[in-house]
N, C-alpha and C positions, 0 to 999 in steps of 0.2 A: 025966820020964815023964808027969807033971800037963802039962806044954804041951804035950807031945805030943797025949795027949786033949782036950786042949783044942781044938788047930788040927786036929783029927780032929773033932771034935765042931761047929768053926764051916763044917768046910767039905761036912758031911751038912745042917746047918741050910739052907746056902747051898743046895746041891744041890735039898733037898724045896723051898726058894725061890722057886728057877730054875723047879723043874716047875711047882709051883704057879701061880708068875706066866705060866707060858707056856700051861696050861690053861688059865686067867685069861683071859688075853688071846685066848685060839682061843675061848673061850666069847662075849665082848664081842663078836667080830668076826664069828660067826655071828646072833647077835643083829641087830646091826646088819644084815648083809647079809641075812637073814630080811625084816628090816621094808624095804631098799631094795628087794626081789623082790617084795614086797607090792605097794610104791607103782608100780614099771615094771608090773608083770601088772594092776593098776589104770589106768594109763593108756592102756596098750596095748588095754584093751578100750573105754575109753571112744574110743579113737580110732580103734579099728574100726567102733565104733556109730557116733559122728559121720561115719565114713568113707561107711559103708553106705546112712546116711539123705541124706547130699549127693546120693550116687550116682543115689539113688532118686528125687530130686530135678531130678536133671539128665535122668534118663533121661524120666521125665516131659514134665519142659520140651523136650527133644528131638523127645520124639514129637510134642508138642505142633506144633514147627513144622514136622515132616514132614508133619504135616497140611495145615497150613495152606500148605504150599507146594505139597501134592497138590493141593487144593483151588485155589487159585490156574494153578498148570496148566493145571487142566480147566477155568479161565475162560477162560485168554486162546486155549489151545485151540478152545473153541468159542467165542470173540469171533472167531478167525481163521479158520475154519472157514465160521463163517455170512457172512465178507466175503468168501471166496473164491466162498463157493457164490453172492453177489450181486455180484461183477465176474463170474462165470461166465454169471449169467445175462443179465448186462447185455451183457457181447459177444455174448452167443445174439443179443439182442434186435438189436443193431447187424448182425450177419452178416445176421439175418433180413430188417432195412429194405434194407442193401446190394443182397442178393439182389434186393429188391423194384424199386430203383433202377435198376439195371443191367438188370432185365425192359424198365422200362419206357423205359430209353435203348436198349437192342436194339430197343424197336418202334418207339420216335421214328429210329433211323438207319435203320430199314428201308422208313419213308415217306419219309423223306430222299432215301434212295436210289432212291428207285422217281421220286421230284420230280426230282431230276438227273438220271436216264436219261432222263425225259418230256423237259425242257428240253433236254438235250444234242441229242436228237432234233429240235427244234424250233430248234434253234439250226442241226444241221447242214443242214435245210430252208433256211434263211434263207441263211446262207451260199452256198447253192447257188443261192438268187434273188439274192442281190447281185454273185455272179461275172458271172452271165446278163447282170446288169442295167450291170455295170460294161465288160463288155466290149460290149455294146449302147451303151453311154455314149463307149467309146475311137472303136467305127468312126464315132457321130455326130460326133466331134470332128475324124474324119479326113477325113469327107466335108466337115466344115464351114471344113479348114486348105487344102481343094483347091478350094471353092468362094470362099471370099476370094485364095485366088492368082492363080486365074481370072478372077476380079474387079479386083485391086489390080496386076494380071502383074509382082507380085512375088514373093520367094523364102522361103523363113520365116527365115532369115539377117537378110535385107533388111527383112523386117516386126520380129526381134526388134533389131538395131538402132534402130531410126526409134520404135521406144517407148522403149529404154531413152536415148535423147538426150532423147525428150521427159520424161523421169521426172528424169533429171539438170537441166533446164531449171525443172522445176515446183519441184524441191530448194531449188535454188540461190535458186529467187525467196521460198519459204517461209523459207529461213535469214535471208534481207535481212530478211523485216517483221518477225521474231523480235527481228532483234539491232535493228534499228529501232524499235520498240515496246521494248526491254528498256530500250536507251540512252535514249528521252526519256521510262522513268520513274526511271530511275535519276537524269538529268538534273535533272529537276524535284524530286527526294525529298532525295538529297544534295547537290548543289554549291553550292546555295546554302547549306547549313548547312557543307560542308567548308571554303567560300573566309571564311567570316563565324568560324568556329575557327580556322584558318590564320592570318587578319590579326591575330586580337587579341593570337593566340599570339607572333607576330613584333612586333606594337606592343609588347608588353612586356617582350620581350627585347632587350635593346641590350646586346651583344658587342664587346668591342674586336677589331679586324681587327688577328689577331699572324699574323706566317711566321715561320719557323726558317729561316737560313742556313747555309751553311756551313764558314764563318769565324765564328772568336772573336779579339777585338782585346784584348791584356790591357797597361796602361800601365807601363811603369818608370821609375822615378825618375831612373834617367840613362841615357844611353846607355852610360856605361861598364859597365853592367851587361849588355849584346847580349854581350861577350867573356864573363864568366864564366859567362855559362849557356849558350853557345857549348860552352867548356871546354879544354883541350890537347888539338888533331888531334880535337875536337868527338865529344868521350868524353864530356860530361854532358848535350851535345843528342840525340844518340844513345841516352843510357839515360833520357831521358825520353821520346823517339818508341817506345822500347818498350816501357815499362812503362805508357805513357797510350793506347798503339794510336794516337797522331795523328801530324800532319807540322806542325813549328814551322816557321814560316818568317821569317826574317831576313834584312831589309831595311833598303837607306835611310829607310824611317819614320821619324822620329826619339820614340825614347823611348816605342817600340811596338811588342810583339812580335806575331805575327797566328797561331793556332792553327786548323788546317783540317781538319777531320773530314768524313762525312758524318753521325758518330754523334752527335747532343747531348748522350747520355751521358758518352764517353768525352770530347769538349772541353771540359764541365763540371770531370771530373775532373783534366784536364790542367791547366785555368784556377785550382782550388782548390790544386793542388799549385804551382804554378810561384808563385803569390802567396806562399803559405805561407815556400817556400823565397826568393823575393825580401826578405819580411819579417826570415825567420831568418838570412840571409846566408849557412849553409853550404851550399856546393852542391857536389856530387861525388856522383860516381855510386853510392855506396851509401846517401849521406842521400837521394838521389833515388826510388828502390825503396821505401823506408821512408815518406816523405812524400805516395807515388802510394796505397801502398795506406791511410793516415790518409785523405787525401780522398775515395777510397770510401766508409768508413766515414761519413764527415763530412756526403757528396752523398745516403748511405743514410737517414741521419735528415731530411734536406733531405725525398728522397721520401715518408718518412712522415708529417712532417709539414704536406708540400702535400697527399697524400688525407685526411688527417683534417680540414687547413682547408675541403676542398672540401665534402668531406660537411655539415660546421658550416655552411657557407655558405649549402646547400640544404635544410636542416633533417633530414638522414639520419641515425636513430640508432642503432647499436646493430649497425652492418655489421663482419661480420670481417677484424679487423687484417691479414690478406693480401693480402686486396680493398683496403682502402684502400694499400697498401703499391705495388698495382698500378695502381691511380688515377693515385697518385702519380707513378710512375715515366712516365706517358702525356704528363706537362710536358716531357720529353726524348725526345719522339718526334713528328715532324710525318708528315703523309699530302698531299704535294701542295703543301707548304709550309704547310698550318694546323698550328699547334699541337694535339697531342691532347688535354691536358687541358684547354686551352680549348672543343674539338668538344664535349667530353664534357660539360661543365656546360653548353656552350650549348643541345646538346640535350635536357639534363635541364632545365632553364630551359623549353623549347620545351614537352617532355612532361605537366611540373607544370601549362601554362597550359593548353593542350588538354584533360587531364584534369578540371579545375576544368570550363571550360564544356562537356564532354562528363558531367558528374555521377557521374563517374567518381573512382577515388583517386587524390589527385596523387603521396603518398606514394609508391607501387608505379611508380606511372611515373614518377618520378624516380629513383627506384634504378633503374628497367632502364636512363634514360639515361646515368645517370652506369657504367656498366655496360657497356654495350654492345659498348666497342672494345678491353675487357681484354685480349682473346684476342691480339692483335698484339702486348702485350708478350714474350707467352712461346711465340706462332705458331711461333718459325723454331727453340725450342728442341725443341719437338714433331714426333715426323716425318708425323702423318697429320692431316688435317682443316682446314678453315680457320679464321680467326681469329674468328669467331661461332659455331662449333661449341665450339672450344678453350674461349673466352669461358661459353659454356653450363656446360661439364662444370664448369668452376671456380667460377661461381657453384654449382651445383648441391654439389658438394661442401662448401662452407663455407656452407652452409645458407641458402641466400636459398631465396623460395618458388618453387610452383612458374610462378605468372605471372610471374613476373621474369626464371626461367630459360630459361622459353621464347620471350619477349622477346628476348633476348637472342642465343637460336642460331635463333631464327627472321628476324633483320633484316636477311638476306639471302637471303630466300628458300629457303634449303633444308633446313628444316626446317618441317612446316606448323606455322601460327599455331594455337594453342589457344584466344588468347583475344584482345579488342582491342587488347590491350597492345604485340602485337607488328606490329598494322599501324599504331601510332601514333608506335613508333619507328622504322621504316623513312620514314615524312613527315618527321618531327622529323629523325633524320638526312640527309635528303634536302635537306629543308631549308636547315639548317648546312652543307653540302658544294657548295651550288648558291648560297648570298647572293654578292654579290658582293663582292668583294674576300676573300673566305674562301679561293681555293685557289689557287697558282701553277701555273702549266702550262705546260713546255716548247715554243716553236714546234713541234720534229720532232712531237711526242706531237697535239699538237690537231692537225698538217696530217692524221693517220695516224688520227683517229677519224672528219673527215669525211671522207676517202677510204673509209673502213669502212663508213660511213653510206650513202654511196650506189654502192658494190658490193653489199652488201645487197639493197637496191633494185632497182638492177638488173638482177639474179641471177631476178625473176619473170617470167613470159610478158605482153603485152601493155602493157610500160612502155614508154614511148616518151620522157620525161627524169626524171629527179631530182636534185634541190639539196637541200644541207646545209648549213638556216641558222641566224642567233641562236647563234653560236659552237659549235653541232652539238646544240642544243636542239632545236630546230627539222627536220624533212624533209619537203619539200615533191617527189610523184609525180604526174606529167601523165602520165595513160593513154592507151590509142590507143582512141578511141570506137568503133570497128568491131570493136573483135576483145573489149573488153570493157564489158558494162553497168551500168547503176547498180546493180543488185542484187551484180553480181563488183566490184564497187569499194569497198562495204563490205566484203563478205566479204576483198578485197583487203589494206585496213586494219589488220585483224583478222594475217591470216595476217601482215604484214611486221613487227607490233608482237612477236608471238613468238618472230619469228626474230630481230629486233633485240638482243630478251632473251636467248636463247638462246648469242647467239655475240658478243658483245660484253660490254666492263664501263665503267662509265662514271657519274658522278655525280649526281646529281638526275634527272631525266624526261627525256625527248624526246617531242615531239609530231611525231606523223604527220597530214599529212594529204593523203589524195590526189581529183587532181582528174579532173574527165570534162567535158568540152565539146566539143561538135559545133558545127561552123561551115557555114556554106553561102555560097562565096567565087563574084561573078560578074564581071565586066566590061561597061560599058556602053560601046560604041563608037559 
């Protein structure tokens, strides 16, 4: 029963403990929470005060700049204000001068106008004195065409005839002392300075006289060698006529085969290969195809490097590898039987000396002459223009200048000359095509130029004969003295020299000269 009260008595202790400490505790935590409601209701006011004085602060400063932005407004308001009201009055002032202006061009057009009307009035007076006076003027002139008919009892047909022969008469005699007077000063100015450049240019050029034939004669070392390049049933002569474009021809010659082209290219080529293959021994018609196109290749550097020795030769530097390539290939081509690369140095040769005593550059005239006759190698590839046109473009493209290039398509005339460069190779050419022993020429071809020469000739009124001399250098015209005079005989000249040019072609010059002599034939019995 004692533990009973005991665990009765520990568990009241515990109890008033329990409340105790819980009172305890709700008291502590009031406490505290008392002083935490302090310190927030403390804060809270100080942060409304600081809240309030910011505010007041800002509201200030706000108004502050609503001010001064009023304030500013009302400047630039009345800064723009007072520019309006002075562009307003500045166009017042402009309409107002306008106004003033226009006043006074309304009064200047209204004297204007009243000046024109006065004048137009004075004009239509006049007018009506010069009709008066002009038709006063036509009946004098009719009474004065019936008082010379009257006079002359001719017809006005008949009088306007017999002047207009005499106006053609008076023409004809003024064109003679023009071209009379032109020729002996041209005579006296140039010729002697032409023929004194011509000679020295020719003393210092010395040319070997080459032709181009048309056989190539190539040697073999035996005759037994005509059968193998013959071939079985002439299978390997055969694929060498095709593949070189020429005709071999095999003959008793002994130890000589003869190649005949018209081309010097192609018997070049032939000539290269058939050696090649006589050296190598195999011949048959596939080594043959194979060997034709190695000597192109072979004749190809041959041509470059003949335009490059030429150039070196004339001291030309710095001309494009085309052009010389085209030089080149001009040593396998003749015009008339000259060789063309020879024509062509010869007449750069000609140009450089000319130039020199004309104080001109020799350099420019040597390239047009070495230049010149380009245009023929690649003429018959082109379908339009001639071989001095062609000749031009090609210079012209690989950049020679521009005297060079007109040199060059001017040297036959159909293109005008720009500078002297290009009448100096048309001489120089002329030149070298006209020395002698320079060009082969057909009997048919020469009979057929002085037949040309003088149908020409005789193709004018009042010839009465003409001869074609000095191998058709030369044409000599006897006029008929009654039908034409010395004044129509120059003029004559003249006219047959243009039409010479005109319809023929032909190498170096021809001199025209025609003659006029009256005779008075009598008999003494």
């Amino acid at each position: 029963m004692f533990d009973e009260l005991n665990i009765y008595a520990r568990s009241v202790v515990m109890f008033l403990f329990f409340i105790v400490s819980f009172f305890a505790g709700y008291l502590v935590r009031w406490f505290f929470a008392g002083k935490k409601l302090k310190e927030a209701e403390y804060r809270a006011r100080t942060l409304v005060d600081s809240a309030a004085k910011e505010a007041d602060g800002r509201k200030k400063e706000i108004e502050l700049q609503g001010k001064d932005l009023m304030i500013k407004l009302r400047q630039d308001f009345e800064s723009e204000t007072k520019q309006r009201r002075d562009e307003i009055l500045t166009a017042g002032k402009r309409v107002q001068q306008k106004e003033e202006n226009l006043d006074k061009r309304v009064d200047l057009l209204e004297r204007k106008e009243k000046d024109v009307n006065t004048r137009l009035a004075k004009l239509q007076e006049d007018e009506k004195a010069a009709q008066e006076k002009t038709k006063q003027l036509a009946d004098l002139i009719q009474e004065e065409k019936q008082r010379l008919q009257k006079i002359a009892s001719m017809s006005e047909e008949d009088a306007k005839n017999l002047l207009l022969s005499r106006l053609d008469q008076e023409l004809v005699h003024e064109k003679a002392v023009r071209i009379r007077a032109m020729e002996d000063e041209i005579k006296d100015t140039v010729e002697k300075k032409a023929g004194q450049v011509i000679s020295i240019a020719i003393q210092r050029c010395a040319s070997e006289h080459t032709a181009g034939s048309t056989v190539t004669v190539v040697t073999l070392p035996s005759d037994e060698m005509k059968g193998r390049i013959i071939g079985r049933e002439g299978r390997n002569i055969r694929a060498l006529e095709a593949a070189a474009g020429v005709d071999i021809i095999i003959d008793d010659t002994p130890e000589a085969v003869t190649i005949s082209s018209f081309d010097m290219y192609r018997r070049e080529v032939a000539k290269i290969a058939l050696q090649n293959l006589i050296s190598d021994g195999r011949i048959h018609p596939g080594r043959i195809e194979e060997v034709v196109e190695k000597a192109k290749k072979e004749l190809d550097n041959v041509i470059k490097e003949e335009g490059e020795k030429a150039a070196f030769d004339l001291g030309i530097h710095g001309m494009h590898l085309e052009l010389l390539k085209l030089v080149g290939r001009l040593k396998f081509r003749t015009s008339y039987g000259q060789n063309g690369l020879q024509h062509t140095k010869e007449v750069a040769m000609l140009l450089g000396s000319m130039c020199s005593q004309l104080g001109l550059d020799p350099k420019i005239g040597m390239r047009a002459g070495l230049l010149h006759d380009i245009g023929k190698v690649v003429s018959q590839d082109v379908e339009e223009g001639t071989h001095a046109i062609v000749g031009g473009n090609l210079a012209r493209k690989y950049g020679e200048s521009a005297e060079v290039v007109n040199a060059v398509e001017s040297h036959h005339e159909e293109v005008e000359k720009s500078s002297i460069y290009g009448a100096l190779v048309c001489a120089a050419d002329a030149i070298s095509a006209a020395r002698p022993g320079a060009r082969a020429e057909t009997l048919e071809t020469y009979v057929k130029r002085l037949e040309s020469l003088e149908k020409i000739a005789n193709s004018f009124k009042g010839i009465a004969k003409a001869y074609a001399l000095q191998a058709g250098r030369e044409i000599r015209v006897l006029v008929d003295p009654d039908k034409i005079n010395d004044d129509e005989a120059i003029v004559l000249a003249r006219d047959l020299r243009k039409k010479i040019e005109e319809g023929m072609e032909y190498p170096g010059q021809i001199k025209i000269i025609v003659l006029r002599e009256k005779r008075a034939v009598e008999y003494a019995k």
